[in-house]
N, C-alpha and C positions, 0 to 999 in steps of 0.2 A: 577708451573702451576696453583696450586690454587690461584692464585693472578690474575689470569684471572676469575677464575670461581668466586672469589669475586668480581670483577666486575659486571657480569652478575646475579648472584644474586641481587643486591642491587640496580642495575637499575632496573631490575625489581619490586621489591617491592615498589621503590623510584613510577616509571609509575604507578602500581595499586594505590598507593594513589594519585597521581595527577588526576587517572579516566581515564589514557589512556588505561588500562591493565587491564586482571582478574587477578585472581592469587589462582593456583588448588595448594594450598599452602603443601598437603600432599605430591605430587607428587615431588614439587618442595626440600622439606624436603629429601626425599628420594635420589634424584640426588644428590642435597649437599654433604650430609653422603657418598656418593659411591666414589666423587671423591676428595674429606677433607682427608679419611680412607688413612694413607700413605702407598706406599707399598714400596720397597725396589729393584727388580727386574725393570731395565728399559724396558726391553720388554714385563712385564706385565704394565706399566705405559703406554706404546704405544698404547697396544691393549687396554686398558682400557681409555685413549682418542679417541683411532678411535670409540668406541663404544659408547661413552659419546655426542662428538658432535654433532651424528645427532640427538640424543635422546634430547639436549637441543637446539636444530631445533626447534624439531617438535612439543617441550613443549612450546614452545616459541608460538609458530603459536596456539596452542592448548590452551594456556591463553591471546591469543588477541581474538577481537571482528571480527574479519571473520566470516566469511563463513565458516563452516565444511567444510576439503580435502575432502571429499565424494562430497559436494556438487557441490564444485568447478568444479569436473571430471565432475558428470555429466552434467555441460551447458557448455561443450567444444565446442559443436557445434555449440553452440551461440556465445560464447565467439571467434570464429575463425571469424566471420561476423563481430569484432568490426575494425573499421579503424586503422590505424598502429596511428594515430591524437588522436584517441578515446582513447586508451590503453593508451598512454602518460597523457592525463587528467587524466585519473583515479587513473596512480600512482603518480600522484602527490598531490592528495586526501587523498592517503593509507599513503602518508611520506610525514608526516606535517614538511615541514622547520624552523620551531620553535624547537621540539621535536629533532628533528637532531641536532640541534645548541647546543642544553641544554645538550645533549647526550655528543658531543662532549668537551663540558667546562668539565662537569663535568668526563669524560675521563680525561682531561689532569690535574686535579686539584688530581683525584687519582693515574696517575701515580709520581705525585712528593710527596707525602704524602704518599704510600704506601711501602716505604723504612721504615718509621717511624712508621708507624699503624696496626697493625694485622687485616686489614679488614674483616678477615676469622671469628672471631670470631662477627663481626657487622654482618656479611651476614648471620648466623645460625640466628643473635638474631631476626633480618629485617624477615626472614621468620616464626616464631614463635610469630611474634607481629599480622601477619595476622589474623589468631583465636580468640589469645587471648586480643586481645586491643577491638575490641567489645564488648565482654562480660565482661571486669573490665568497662566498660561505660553501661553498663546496655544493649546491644543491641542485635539484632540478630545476629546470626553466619553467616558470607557470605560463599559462596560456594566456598566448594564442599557440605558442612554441609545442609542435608536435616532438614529445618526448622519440628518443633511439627507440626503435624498434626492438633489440635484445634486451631496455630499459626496461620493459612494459612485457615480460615474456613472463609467463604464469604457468604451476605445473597441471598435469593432465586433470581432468575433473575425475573426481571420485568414481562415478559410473555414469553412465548413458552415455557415452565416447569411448572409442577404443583408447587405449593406452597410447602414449606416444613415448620414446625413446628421450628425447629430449622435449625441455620446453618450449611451450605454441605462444605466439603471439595471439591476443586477445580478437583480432578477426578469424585467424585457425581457429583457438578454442571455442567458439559459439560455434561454427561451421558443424564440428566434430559433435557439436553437446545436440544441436539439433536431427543431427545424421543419426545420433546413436538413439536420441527418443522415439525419433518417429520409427524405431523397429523393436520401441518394450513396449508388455502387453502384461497384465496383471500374475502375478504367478504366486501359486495357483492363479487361473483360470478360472472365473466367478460359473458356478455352479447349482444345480437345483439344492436346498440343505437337507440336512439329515435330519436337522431336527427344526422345523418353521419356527422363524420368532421375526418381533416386527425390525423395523430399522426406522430410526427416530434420525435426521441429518436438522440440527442447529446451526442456521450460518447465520454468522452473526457481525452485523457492520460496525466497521470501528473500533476493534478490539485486538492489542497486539502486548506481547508480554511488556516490551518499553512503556506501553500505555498502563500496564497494571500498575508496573513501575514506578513510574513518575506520581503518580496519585496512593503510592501505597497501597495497592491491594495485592501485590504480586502473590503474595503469600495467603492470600483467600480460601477459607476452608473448603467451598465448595470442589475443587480441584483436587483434594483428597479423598474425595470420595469418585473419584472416575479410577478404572483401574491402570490405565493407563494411558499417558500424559510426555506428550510431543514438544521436546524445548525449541528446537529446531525444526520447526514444519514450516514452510518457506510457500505461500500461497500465490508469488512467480506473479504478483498482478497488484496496484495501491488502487483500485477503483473498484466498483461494486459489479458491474455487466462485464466486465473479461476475468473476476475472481468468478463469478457466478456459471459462466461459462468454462471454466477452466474445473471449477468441480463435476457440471455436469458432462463433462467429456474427459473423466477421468482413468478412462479404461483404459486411455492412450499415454505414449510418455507425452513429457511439456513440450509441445510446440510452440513458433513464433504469435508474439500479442497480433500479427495480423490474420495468421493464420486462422484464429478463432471466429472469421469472420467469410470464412472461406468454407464450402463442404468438407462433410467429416466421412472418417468410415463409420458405417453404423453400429460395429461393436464398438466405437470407442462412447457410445452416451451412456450414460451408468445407468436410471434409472429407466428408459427401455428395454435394457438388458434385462435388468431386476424384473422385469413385467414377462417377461418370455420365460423365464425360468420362474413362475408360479407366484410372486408378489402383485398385490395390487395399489398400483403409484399413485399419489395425491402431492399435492402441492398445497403450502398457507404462507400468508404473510401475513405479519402483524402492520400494514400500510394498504394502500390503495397501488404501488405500482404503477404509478404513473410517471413520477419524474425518468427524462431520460428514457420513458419506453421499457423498462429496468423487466414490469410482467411481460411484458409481451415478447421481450427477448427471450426468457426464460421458456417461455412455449414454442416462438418460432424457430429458435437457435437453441435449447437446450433439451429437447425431448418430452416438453412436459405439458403438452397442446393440451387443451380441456379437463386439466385436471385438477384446478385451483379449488379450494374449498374458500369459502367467505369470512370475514374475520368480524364484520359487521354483527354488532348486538351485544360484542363484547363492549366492556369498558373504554373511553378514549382516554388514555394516561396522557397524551402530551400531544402538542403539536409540531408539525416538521417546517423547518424554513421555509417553506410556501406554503406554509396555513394547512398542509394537511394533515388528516388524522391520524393519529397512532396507539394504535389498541395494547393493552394490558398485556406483557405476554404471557404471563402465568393464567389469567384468563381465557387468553385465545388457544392457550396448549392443553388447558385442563379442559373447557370446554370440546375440541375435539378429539382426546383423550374418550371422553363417558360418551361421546357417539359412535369412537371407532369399536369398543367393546359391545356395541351390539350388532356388528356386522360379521360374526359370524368369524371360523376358525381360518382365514386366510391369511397369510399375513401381508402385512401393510407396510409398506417402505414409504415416508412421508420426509418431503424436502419442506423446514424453516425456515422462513427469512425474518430476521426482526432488525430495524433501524434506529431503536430505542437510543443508540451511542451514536447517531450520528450528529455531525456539526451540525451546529445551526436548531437543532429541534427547543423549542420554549417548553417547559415544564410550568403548568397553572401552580400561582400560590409560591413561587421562586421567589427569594431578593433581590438575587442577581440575574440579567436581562443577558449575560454573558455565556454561551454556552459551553466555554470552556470551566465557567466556574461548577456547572450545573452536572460537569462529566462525572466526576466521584461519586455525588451521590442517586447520579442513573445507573452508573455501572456498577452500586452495590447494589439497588433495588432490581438490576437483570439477574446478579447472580443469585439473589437469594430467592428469584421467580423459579430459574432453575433448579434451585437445590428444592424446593417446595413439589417441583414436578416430579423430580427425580424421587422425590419420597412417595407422591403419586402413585407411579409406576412401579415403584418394590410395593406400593399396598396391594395391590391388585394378583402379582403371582403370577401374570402374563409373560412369557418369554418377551424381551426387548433387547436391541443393542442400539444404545444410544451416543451419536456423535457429534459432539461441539466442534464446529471451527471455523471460527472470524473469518471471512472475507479478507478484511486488510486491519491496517490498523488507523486509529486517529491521529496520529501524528500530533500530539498532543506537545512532545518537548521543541518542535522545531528546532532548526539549526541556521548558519548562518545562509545556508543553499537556499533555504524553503522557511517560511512564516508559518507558525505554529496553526494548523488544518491544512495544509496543501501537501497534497500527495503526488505532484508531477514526477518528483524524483521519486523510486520503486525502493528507499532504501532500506537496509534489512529492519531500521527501526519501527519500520511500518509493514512490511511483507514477516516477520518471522512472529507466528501467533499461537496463543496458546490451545492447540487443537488436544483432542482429548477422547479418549475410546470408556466406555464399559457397557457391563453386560449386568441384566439385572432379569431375575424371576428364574420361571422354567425349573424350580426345584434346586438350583442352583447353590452349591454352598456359597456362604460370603468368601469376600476376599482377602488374600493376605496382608493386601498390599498395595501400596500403587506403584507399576514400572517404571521409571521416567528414561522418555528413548531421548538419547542426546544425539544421536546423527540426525545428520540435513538428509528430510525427506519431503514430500510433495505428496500429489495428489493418486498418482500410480501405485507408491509405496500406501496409502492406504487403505487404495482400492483391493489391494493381494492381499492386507491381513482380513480384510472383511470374504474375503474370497477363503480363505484359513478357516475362518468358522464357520464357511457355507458347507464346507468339506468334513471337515472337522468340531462336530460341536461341541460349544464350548459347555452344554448341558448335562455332557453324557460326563459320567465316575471317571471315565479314562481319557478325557479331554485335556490335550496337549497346552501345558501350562503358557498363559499367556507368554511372560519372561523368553518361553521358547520362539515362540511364532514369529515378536519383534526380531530376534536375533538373525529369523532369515531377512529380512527389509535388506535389500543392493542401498538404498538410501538412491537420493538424487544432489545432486552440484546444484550449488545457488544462482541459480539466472533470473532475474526477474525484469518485465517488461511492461512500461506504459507505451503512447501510441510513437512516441521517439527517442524514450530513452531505455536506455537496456542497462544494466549493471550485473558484473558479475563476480564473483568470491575470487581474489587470485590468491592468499594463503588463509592462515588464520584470523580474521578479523581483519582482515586487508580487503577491499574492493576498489572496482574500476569501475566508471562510469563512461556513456556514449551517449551526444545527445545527436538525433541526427544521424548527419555522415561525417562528423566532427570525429576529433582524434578520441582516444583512450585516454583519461585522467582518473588520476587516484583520489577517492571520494571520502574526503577529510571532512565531515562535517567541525 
């Protein structure tokens, strides 16, 4: 039987260096040893297999790149709402037909050679190389091995923490990043404006500059015409109800992904705010809001109780991985566009949601049944919905300031961590999106230009430039040049947080990851 378990050992070590695999190389040492040790008695060799294989199940599952079993249980509820079509994409994502094929050669290549080869003694060595081939290469220890502590020390975050003298270790710097948010507050200070114009907020699921990327649109003309354009806006959340919540409590700096789920102060919900100082708030989806609870969140937890307008009667452009409806959005925007203009000279701050790019949704009249194939050409027909609104909006001559910004992203290139759509890890490929400001009508001249802010900022930093033109507008002859306004932005440090893992910036293009209460590891896709 150990001619089995030499197999299984030795794909496995073979996977982790290829980057399919972890490999919790103690654990796996141990299993070896237990079923190598020979015994003599068949009925303890029986029970000692029945007890073996689900333990190299679950080790198995437990050195892949999933999802903790924990986490898994808990989105069963979600996971029941995916279509029988959907489930089928997904595993064919999890089980790469390459990896299969390669499994398979090299299955049949050790059963004719391990007549002749004591593979038992290769599979002890394959799992002992794991530790120590690192460190005869000078390098770090991969995990389970909690890295030095001075190893793993990062310098002080940009802002929202005080400064430190020296470098913190990666549980000081979140400690300090969270101390220094929960005491910023929008600056300016969100204000009645000088001169009323509406405020248009596009959040938009599944769109992140890697995603532009990857499909070739990075360079999309509609993105020229915003005035200004966010490379580094870090939206701190890979899920739709804690990025959705995190905009609408953005008066506050970024607190913890639990906190979100905890009482707020009441100046931190933006659009309440926006209601007391003279706006009147509405809310639209281009969905029904259902999966996930995703409306009802939005009203119970984000400020915006009774205020949905209906999207019903528009066009249904497509449907969502549980069969539900997904309306046009250039229809559902242009149609409440020509209603909001007969309700008179107040202005209107209305929150977006469109799920048009999200996985899983079927587009009628497609070849392909795959909705990774189907991303490109949804994510030109959003942008060109918008560019078409956005001309909307300059016909009219109404003051607007209108604001793109994804949610997360799709996670569209995957990596060896994560299968291309799964966002459990928060990483910058998926958290840094193309958010985006302009201002349109009100007599306005056009623009020069578009600014492109390249500091990491968040949701705080563009609560203050919107607070800059309540103060400040951007309508009047002596209106302080956009170029100006960004340049006050503090910016924010990259911390981004699903429900256990946290990741945060420690230099340039260097990040840590935390799953858990597990150690700090550098997040090498």
């Amino acid at each position: 039987m150990m001619s089995f378990w030499s197999f299984y050992f030795l794909g496995k070590v073979g996977l982790y260096y290829a980057g399919y695999l972890g490999f919790h190389w103690l654990l796996n040492l141990l299993l070896a040893v237990a079923v190598l040790w020979p015994v003599a008695s068949p009925g303890v060799r029986r029970a000692r297999l029945a007890l073996a294989l689900p333990l190299a199940v679950a080790l198995l599952y437990y050195d892949s790149h999933l999802p903790p079993i924990a986490r898994v249980l808990s989105q069963t509820h979600a996971l029941a709402a995916f279509s029988p079509a959907y489930m089928m994409e997904l595993l064919g994502r999890v089980f790469s037909w390459r990896v299969v094929a390669g499994i398979a050669v090299a299955l049949m290549a050790y059963v004719l050679l391990s007549r002749r080869i004591r593979f038992g003694t290769f599979a002890l060595l394959g799992i002992v190389s794991v530790p120590l081939l690192p460190a005869l290469m000078a390098q770090a220890p991969p995990f389970p091995w909690t890295p030095p502590r001075q190893s793993m020390a990062v310098a002080a975050p940009a802002s929202g923490a005080p400064t430190a003298a020296a470098p913190m270790h990666p549980d000081e710097r979140m400690q300090a990043f969270y101390t220094g948010e929960n005491q910023r507050r929008p600056s300016p200070e969100p204000s009645a404006p000088q001169a009323p114009f509406d405020l248009i907020v596009l959040h938009v699921c599944s769109l992140s500059w890697d995603d532009m990327e990857f499909v070739g649109l990075r360079e999309h003309s509609l993105m020229a015409r915003f005035d200004a354009v966010f490379t580094q806006f870090n939206t701190a959340a890979s899920y739709s109800g804690p990025a959705a919540l995190r905009l609408l409590r953005g008066n506050c700096g970024q607190g913890s992904h639990h906190s979100l789920y905890e009482g707020a102060d009441p100046s931190c919900y933006f659009f309440p705010t926006l209601e007391q100082l003279g706006w009147r708030t509405r809310g639209l989806l281009n969905h029904d809001g259902k999966f996930d609870g995703f409306g009802q969140a939005l009203e119970s937890r984000g400020g915006l109780a009774g205020k949905f307008d209906s999207p019903e009667g528009a066009p249904i452009h497509m449907r969502g991985f549980d069969g539900s409806p997904i309306y046009a959005d250039r229809d559902v925007l242009s149609r409440w566009w020509q209603a909001r203009q007969q309700q008179g000279s107040q202005p209107v701050a209305l929150y977006y949601n469109t799920v048009s790019l999200h996985d899983g949704n079927q587009v009628p009249g497609s070849k392909s049944r795959s909705s990774l194939d189907t991303y490109k050409p949804r994510l030109a027909q959003l942008l060109a919905d918008f560019d078409r609104f956005l001309t909307e909006l300059e016909a009219t001559g109404r003051p607007v300031v209108v604001v793109l910004l994804p949610e997360h992203g799709a996670a569209l290139r995957g990596d060896r961590f994560q299968i291309s759509g799964m966002r459990e890890i928060p990483n910058p490929r998926i958290t840094l999106v193309p958010a985006a400001l302009k201002v349109i009508g009100g007599g306005r001249k056009s623009s020069t230009g578009t600014v492109v802010v390249d500091k990491p900022v968040s949701y705080l930093d563009l609560n203050g430039l919107l607070a800059s033109l309540m103060r400040d507008s951007p309508f009047s002859e002596a209106a302080t040049p956009l170029s100006e306004r960004v340049q006050q932005l503090k910016g924010t440090d990259f911390v981004a947080e699903n429900d256990d893992v946290v990741m945060l910036r420690s230099s340039v293009n260097q990040y840590l990851m935390r799953n858990g209460k597990g150690a700090w590891l550098p997040y090498e896709p």
